[in-house]
MOPAC internal coordinates of N, CA, C and O (Angstrom, degrees):
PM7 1SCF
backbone

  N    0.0000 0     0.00 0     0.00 0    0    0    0
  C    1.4450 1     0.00 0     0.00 0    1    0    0
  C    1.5195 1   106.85 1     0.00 0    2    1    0
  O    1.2310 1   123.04 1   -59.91 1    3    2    1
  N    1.6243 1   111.79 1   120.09 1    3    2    1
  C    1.4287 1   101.89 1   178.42 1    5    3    2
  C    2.0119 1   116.37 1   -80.95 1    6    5    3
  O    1.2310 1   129.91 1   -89.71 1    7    6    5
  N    1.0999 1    98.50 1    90.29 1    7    6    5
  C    1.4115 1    85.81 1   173.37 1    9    7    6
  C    1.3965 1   143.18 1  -162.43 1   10    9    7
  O    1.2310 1    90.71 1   -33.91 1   11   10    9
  N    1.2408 1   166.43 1   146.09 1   11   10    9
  C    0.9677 1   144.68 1  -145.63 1   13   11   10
  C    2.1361 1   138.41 1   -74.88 1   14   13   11
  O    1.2310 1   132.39 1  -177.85 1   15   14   13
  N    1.4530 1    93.67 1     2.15 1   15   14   13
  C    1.2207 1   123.28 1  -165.02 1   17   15   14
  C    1.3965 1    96.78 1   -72.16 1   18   17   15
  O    1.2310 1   114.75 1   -49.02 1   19   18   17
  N    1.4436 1   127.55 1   130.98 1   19   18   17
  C    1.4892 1   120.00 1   159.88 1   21   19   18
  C    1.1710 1   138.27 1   -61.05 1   22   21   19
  O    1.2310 1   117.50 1   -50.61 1   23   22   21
  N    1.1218 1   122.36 1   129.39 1   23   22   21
  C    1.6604 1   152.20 1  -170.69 1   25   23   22
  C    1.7655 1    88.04 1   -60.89 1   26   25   23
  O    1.2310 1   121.44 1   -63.96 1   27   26   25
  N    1.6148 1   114.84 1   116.04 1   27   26   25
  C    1.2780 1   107.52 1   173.10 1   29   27   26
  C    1.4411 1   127.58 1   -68.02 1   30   29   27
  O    1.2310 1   118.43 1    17.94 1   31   30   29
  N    1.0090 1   120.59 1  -162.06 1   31   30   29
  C    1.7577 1   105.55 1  -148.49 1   33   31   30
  C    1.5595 1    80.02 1  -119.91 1   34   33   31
  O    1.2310 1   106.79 1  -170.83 1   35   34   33
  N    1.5340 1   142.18 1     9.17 1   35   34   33
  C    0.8530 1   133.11 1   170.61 1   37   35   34
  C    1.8893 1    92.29 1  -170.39 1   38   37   35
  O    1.2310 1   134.14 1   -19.67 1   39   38   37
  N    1.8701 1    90.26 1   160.33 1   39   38   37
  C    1.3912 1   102.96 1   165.27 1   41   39   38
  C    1.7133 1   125.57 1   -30.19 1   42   41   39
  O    1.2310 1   118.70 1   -40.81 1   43   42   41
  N    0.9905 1   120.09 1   139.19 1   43   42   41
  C    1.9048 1   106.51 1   170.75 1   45   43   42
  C    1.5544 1   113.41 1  -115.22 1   46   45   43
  O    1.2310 1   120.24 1   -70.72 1   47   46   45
  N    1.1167 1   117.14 1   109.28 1   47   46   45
  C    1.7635 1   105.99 1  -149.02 1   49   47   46
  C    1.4075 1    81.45 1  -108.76 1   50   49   47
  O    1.2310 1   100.31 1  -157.40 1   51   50   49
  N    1.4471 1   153.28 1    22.60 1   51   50   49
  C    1.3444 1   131.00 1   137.30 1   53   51   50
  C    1.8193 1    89.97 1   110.69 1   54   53   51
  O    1.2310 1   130.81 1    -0.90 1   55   54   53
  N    1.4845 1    96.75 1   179.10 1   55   54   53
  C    1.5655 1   117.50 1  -177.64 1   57   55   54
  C    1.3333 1   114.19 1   -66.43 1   58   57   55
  O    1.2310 1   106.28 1   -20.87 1   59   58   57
  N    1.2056 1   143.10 1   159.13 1   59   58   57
  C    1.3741 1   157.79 1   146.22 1   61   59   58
  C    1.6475 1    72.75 1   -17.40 1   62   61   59
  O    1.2310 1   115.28 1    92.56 1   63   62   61
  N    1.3460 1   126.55 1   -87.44 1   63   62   61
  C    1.4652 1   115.62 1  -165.25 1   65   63   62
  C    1.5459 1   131.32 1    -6.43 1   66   65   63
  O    1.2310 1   131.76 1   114.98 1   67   66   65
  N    1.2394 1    94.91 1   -65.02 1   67   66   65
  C    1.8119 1   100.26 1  -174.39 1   69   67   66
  C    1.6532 1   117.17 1   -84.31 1   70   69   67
  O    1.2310 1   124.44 1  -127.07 1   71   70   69
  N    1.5762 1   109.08 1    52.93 1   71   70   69
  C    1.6369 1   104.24 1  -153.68 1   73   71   70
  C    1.8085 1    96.85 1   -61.64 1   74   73   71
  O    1.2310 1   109.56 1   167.54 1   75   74   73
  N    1.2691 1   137.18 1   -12.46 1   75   74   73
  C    1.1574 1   147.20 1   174.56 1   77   75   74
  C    1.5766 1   120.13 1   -66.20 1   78   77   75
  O    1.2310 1   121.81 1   149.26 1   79   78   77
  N    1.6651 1   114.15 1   -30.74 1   79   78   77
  C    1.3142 1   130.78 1   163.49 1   81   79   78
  C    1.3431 1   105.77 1   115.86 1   82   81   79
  O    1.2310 1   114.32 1   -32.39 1   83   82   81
  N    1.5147 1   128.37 1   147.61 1   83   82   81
  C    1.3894 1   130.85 1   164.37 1   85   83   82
  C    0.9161 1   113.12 1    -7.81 1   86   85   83
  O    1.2310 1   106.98 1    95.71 1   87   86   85
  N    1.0434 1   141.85 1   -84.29 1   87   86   85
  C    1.8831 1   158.48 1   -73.96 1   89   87   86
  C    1.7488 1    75.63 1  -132.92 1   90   89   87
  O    1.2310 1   116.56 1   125.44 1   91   90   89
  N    1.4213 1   124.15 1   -54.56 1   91   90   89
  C    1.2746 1   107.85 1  -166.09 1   93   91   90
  C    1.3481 1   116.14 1  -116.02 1   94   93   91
  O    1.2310 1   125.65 1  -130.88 1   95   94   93
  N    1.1253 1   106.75 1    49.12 1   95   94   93
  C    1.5770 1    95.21 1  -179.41 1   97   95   94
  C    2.2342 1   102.66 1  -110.56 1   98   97   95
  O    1.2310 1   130.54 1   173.60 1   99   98   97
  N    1.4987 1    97.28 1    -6.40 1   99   98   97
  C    1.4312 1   109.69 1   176.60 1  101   99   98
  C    1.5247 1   139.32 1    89.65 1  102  101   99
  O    1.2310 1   131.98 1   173.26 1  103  102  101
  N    1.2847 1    94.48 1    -6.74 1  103  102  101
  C    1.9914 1   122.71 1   177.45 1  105  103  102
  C    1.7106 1   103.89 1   -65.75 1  106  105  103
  O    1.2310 1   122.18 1   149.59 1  107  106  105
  N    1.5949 1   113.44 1   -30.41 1  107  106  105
  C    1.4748 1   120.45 1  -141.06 1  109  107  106
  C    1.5771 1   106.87 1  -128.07 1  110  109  107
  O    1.2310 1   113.37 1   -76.05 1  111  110  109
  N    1.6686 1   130.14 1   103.95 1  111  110  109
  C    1.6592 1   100.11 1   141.48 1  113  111  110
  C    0.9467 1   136.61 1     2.66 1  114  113  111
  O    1.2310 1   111.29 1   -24.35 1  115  114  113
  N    1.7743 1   133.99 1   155.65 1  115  114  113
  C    1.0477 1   149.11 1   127.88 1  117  115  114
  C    1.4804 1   106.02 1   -22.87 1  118  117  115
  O    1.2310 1   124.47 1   106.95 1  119  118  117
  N    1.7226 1   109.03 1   -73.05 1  119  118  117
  C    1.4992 1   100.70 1  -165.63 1  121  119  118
  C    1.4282 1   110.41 1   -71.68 1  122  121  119
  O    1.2310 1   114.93 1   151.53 1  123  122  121
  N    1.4411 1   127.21 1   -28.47 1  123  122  121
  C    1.3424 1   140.08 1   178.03 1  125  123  122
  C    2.1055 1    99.88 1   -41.74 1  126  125  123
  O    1.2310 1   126.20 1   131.26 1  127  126  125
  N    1.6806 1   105.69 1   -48.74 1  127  126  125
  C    1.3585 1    90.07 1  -153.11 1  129  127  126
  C    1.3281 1   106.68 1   -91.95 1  130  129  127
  O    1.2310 1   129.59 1   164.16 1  131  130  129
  N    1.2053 1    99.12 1   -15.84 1  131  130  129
  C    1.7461 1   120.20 1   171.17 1  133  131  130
  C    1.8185 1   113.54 1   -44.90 1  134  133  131
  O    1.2310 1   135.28 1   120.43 1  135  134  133
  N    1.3168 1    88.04 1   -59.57 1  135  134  133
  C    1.4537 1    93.99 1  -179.81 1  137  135  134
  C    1.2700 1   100.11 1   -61.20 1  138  137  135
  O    1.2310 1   109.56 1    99.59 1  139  138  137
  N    1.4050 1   137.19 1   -80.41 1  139  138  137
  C    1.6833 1   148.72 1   161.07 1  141  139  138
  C    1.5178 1    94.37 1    24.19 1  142  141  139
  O    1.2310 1   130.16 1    95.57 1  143  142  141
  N    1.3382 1    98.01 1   -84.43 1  143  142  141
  C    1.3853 1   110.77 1  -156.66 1  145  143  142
  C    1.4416 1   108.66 1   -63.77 1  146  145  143
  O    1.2310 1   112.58 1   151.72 1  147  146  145
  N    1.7648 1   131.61 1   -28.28 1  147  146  145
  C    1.4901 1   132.26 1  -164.53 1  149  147  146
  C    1.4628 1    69.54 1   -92.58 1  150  149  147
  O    1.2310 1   107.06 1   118.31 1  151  150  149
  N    1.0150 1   141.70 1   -61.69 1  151  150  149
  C    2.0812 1   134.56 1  -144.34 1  153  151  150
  C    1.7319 1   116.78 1   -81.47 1  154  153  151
  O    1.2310 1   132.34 1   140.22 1  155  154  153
  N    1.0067 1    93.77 1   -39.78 1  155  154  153
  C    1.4690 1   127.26 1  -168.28 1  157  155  154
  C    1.5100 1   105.88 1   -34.74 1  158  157  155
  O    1.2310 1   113.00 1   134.56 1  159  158  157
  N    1.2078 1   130.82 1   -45.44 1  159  158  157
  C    1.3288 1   127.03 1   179.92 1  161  159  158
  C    1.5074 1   119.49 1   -70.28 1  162  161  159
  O    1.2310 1   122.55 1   131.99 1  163  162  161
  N    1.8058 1   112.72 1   -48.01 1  163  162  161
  C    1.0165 1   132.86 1   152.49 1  165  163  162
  C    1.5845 1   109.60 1   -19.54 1  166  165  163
  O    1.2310 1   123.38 1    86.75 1  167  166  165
  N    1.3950 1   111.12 1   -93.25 1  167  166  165
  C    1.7074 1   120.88 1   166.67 1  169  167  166
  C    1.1601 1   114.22 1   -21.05 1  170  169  167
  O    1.2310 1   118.10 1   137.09 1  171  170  169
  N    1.5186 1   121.23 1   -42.91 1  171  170  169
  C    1.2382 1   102.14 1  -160.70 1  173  171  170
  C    1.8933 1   109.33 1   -82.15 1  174  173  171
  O    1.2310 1   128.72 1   151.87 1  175  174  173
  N    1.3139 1   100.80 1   -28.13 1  175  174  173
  C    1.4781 1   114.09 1  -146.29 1  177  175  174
  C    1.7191 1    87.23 1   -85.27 1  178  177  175
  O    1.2310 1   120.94 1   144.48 1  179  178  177
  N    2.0352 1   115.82 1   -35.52 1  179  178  177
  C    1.5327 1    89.77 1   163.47 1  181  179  178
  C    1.4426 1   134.66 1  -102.79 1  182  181  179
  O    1.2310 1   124.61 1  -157.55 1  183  182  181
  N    1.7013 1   108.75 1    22.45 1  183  182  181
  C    1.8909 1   116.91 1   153.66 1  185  183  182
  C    1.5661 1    96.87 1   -60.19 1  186  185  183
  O    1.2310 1   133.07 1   115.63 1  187  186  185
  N    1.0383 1    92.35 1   -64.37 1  187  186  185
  C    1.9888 1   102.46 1  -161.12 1  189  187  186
  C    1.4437 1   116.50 1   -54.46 1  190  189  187
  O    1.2310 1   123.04 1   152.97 1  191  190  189
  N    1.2950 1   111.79 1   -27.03 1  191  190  189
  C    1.4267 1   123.99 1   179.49 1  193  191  190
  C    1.9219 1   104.54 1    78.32 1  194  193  191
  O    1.2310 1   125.23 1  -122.37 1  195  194  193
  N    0.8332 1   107.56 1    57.63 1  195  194  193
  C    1.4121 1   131.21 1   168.13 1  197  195  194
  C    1.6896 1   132.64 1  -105.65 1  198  197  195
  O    1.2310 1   134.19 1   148.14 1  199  198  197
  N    1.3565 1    90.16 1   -31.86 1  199  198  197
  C    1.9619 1   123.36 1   161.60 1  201  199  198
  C    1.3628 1   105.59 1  -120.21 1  202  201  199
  O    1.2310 1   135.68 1   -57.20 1  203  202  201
  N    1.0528 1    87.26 1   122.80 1  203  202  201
  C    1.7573 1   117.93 1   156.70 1  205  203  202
  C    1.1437 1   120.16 1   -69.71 1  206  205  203
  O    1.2310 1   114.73 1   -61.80 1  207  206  205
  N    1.5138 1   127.60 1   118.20 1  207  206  205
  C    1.8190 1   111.85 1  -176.52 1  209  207  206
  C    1.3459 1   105.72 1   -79.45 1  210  209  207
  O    1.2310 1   135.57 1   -17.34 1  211  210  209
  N    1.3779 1    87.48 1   162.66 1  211  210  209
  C    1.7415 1   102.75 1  -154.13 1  213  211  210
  C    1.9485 1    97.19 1  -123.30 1  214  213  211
  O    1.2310 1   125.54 1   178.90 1  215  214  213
  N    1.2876 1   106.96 1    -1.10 1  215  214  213
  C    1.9529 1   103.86 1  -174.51 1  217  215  214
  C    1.2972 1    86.41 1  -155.34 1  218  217  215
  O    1.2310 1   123.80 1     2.46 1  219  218  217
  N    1.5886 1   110.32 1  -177.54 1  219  218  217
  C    1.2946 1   125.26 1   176.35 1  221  219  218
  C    1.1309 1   125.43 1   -66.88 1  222  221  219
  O    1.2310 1   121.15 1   141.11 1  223  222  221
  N    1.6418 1   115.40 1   -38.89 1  223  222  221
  C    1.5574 1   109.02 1  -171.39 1  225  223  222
  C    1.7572 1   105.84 1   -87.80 1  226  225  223
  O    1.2310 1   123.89 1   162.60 1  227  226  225
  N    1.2550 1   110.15 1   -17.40 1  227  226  225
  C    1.3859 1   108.63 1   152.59 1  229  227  226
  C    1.3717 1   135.91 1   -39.20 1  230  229  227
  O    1.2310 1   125.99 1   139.03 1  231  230  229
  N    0.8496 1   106.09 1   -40.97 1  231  230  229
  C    1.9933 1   131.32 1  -174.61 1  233  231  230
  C    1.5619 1    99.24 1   -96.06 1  234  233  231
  O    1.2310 1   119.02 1   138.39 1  235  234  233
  N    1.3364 1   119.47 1   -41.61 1  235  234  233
  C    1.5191 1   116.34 1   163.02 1  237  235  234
  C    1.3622 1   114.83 1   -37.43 1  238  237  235
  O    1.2310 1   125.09 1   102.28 1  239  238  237
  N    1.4831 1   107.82 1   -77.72 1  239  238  237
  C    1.4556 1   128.24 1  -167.68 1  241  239  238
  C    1.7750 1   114.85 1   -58.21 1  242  241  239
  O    1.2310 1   123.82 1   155.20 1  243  242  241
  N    1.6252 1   110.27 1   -24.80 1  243  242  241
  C    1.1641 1   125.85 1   149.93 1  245  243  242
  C    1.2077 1   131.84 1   -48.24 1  246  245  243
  O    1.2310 1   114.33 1   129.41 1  247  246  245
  N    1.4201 1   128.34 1   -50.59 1  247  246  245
  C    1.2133 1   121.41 1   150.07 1  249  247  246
  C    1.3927 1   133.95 1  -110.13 1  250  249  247
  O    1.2310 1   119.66 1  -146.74 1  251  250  249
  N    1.2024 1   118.26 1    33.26 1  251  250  249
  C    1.2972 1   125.93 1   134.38 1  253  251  250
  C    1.5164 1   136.13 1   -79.59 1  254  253  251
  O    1.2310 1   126.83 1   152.10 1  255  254  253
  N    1.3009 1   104.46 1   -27.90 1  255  254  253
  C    1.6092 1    89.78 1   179.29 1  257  255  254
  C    1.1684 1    88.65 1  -105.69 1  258  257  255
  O    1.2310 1   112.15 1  -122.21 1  259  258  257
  N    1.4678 1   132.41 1    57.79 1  259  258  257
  C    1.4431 1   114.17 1   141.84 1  261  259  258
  C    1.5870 1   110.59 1  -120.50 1  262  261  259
  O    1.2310 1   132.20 1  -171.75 1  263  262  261
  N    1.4420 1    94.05 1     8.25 1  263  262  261
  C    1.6290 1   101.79 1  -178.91 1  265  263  262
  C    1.7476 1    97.69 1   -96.47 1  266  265  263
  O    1.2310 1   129.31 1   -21.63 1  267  266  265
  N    1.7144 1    99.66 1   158.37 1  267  266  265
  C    0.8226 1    90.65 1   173.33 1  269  267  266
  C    2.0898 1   127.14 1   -97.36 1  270  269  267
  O    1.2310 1   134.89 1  -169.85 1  271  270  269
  N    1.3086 1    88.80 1    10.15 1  271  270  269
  C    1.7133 1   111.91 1  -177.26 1  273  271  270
  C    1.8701 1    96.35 1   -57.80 1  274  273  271
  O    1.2310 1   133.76 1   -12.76 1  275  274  273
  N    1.3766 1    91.01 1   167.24 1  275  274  273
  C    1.3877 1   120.35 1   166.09 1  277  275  274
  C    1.7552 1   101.43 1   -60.26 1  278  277  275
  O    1.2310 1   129.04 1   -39.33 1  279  278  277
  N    0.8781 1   100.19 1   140.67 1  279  278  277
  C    2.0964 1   102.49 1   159.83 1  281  279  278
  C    1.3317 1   110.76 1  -132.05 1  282  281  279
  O    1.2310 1   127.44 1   -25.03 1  283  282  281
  N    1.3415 1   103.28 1   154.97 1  283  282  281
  C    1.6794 1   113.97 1   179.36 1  285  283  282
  C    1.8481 1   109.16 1   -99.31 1  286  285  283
  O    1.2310 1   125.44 1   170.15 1  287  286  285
  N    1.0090 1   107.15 1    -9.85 1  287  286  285
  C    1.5426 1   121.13 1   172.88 1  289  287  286
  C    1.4456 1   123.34 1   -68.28 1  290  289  287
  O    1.2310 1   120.53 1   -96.37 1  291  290  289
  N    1.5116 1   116.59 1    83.63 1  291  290  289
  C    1.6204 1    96.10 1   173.88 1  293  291  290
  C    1.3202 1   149.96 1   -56.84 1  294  293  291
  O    1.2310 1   114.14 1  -151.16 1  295  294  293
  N    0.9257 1   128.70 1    28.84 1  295  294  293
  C    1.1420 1   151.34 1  -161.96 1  297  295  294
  C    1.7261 1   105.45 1  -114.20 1  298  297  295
  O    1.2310 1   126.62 1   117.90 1  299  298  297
  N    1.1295 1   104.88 1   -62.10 1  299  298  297
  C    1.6209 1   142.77 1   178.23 1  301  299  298
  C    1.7525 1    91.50 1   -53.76 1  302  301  299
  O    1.2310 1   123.74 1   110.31 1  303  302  301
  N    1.4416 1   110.44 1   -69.69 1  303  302  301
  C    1.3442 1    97.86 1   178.02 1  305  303  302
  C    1.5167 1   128.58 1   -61.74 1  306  305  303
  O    1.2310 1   113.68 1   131.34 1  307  306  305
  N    0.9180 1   129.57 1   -48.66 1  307  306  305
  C    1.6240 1   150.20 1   165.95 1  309  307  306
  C    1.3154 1   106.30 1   -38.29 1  310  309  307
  O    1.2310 1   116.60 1   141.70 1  311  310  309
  N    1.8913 1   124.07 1   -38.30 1  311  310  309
  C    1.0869 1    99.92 1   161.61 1  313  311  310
  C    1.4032 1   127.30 1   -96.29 1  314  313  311
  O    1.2310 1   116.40 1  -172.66 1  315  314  313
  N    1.3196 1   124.45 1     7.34 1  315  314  313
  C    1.3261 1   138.93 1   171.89 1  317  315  314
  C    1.7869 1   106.35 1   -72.71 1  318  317  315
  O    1.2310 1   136.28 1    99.61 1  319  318  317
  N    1.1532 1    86.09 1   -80.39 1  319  318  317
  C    2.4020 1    75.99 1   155.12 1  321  319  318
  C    1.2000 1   117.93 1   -65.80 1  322  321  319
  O    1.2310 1   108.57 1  -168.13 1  323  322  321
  N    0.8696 1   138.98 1    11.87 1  323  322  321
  C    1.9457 1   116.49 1   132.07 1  325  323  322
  C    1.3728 1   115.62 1  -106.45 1  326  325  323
  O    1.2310 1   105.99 1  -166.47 1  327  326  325
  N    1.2990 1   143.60 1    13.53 1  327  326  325
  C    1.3668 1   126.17 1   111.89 1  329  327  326
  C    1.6074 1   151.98 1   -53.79 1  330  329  327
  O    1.2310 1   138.56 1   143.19 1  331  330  329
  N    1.3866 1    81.63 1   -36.81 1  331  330  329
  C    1.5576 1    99.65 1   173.33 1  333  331  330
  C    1.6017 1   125.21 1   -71.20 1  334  333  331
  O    1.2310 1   127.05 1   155.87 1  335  334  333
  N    1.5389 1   104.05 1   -24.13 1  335  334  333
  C    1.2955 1   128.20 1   169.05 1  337  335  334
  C    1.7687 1   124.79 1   -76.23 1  338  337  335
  O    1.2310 1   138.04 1   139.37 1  339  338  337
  N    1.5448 1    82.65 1   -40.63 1  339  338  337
  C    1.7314 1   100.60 1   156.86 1  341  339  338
  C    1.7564 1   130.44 1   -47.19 1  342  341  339
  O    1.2310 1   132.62 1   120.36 1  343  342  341
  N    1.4697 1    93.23 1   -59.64 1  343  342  341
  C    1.1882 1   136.99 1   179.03 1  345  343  342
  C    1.6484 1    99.89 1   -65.26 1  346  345  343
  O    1.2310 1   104.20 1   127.61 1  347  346  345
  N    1.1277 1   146.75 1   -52.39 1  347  346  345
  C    1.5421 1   142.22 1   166.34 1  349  347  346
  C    1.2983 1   118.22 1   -76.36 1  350  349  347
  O    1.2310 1   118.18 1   152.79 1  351  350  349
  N    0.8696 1   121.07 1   -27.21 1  351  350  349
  C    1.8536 1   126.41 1  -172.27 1  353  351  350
  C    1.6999 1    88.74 1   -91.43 1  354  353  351
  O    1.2310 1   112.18 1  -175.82 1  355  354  353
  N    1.2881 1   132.36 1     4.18 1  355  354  353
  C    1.9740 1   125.32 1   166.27 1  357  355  354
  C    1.3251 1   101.12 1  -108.06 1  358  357  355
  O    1.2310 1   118.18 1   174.85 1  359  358  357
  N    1.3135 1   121.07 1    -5.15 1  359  358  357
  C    1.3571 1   116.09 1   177.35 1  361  359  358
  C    1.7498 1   116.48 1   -82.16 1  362  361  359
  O    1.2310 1   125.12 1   -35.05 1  363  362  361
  N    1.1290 1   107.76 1   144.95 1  363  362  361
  C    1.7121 1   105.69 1  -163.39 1  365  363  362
  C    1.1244 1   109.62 1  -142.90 1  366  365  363
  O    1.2310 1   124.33 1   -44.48 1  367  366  365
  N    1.6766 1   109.29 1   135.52 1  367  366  365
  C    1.5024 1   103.89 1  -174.13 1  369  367  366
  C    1.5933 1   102.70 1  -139.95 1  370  369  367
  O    1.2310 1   127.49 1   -42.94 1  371  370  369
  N    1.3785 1   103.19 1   137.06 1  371  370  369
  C    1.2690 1   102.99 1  -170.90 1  373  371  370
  C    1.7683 1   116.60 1  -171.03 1  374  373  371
  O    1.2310 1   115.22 1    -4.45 1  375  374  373
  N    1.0275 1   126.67 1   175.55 1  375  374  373
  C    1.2717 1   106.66 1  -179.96 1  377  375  374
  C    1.4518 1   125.65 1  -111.53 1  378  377  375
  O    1.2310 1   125.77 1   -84.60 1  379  378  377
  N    1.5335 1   106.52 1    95.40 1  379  378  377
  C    1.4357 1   145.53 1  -177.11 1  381  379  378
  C    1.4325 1   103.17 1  -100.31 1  382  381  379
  O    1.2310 1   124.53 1   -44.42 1  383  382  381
  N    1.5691 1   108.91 1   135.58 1  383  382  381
  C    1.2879 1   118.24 1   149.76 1  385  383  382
  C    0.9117 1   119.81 1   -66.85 1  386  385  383
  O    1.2310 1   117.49 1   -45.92 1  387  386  385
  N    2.0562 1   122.38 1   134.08 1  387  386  385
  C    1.4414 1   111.64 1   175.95 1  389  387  386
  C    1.1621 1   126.03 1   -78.77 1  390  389  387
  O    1.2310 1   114.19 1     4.98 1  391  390  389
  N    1.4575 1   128.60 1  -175.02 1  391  390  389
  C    1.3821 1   104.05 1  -174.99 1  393  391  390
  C    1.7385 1   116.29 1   -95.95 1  394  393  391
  O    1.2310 1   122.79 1  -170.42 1  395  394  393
  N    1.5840 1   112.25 1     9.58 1  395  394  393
  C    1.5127 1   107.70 1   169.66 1  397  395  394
  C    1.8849 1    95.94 1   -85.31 1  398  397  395
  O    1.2310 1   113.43 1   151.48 1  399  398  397
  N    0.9019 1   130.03 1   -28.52 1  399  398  397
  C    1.2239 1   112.76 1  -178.28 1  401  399  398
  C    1.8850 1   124.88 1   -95.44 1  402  401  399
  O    1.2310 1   137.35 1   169.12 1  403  402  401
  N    1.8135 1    83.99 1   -10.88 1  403  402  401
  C    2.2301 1    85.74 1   175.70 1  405  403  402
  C    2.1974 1    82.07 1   -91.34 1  406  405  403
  O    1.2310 1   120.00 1  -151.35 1  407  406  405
  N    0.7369 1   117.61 1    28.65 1  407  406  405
  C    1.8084 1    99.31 1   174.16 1  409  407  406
  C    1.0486 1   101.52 1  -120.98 1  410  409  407
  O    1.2310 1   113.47 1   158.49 1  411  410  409
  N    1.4084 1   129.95 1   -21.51 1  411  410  409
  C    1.9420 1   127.13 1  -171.53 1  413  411  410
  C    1.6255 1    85.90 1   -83.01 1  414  413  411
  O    1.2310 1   123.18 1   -34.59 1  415  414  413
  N    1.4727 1   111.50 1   145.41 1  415  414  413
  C    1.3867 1   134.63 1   143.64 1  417  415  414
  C    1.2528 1   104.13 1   -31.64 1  418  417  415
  O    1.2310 1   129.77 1   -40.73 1  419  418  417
  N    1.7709 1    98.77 1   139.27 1  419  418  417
  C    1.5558 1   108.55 1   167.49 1  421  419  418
  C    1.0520 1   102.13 1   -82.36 1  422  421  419
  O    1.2310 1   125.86 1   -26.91 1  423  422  421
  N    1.6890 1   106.34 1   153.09 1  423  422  421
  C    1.2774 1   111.67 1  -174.65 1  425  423  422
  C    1.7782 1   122.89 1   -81.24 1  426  425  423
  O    1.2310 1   126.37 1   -28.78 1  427  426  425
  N    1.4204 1   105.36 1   151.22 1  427  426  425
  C    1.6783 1    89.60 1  -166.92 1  429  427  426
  C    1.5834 1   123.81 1   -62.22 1  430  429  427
  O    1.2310 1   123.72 1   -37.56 1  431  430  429
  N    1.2273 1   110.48 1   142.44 1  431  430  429
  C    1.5666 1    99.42 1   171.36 1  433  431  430
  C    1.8905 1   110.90 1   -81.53 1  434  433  431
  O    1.2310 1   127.70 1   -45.15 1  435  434  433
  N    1.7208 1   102.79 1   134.85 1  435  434  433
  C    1.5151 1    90.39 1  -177.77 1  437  435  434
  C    2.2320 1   112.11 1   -74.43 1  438  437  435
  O    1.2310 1   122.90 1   -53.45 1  439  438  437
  N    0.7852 1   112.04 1   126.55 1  439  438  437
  C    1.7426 1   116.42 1  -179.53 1  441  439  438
  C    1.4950 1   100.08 1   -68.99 1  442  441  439
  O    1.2310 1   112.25 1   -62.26 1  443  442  441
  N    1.1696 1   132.23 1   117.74 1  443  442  441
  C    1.7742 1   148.81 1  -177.19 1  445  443  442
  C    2.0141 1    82.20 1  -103.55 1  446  445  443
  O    1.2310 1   139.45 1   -36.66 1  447  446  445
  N    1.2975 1    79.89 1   143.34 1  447  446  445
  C    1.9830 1   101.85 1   170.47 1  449  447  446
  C    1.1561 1    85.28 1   -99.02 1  450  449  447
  O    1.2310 1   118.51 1   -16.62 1  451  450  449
  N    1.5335 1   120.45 1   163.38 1  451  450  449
  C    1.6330 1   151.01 1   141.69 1  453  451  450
  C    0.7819 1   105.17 1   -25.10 1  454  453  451
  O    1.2310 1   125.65 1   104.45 1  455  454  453
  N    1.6082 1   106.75 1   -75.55 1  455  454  453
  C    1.6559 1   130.90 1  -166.36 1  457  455  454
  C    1.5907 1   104.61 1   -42.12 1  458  457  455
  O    1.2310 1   118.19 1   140.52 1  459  458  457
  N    1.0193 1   121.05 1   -39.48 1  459  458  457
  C    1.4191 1   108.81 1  -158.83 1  461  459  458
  C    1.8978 1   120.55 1   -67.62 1  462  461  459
  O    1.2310 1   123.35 1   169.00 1  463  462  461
  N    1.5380 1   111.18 1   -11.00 1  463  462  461
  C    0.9082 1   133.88 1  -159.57 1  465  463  462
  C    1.7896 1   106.00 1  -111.98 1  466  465  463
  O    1.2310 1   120.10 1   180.00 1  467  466  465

């Protein structure tokens, strides 16, 4: 990635989500996860406001991905798909009772006599 954003001070191997790692979890390019993993900490620490930007395109990418517009900044986008990727890979589908139907009373069972038979 050509750009002025700091190179994190370590690998960024992604959310509890991708316990498999960027590169393979399938949301991402080669170059997509590449960057991820060299940028990735960076991104994260100035979404969260944990880093302070330190240059211009820093402060760019700062308030761009808090908009919800299009951006021309790759950086900005790249981290918008790895939220969004975040954000679908917690989604779960499966067959659960919901909770309007696990909260109603079970329904009664009717009791049959012997005798009746």
């Amino acid at each position: 990635m050509d750009t002025t954003i700091r190179i994190g001070s370590r690998l960024f191997l992604g959310d509890i989500t991708f316990s498999h790692g960027i590169s393979r979890s399938g949301y991402f390019n080669k170059r997509e996860s590449h960057d991820l993993e060299m940028y990735g900490l960076t991104l994260e620490g100035l979404y969260s406001g944990v880093l302070t930007a330190t240059n211009e395109e820093e402060q760019q990418f700062v308030e761009q991905v808090m908009q919800d517009e299009e951006s021309s900044l790759y950086p900005v986008k790249l981290w918008k798909k790895y939220l969004a990727a975040v954000q679908k890979s917690k989604r779960r589908h499966g067959f659960m009772a919901s909770e309007s139907k696990s909260s109603a009373p079970a329904p009664a069972i009717a009791e049959v006599e012997m005798d009746d038979f």
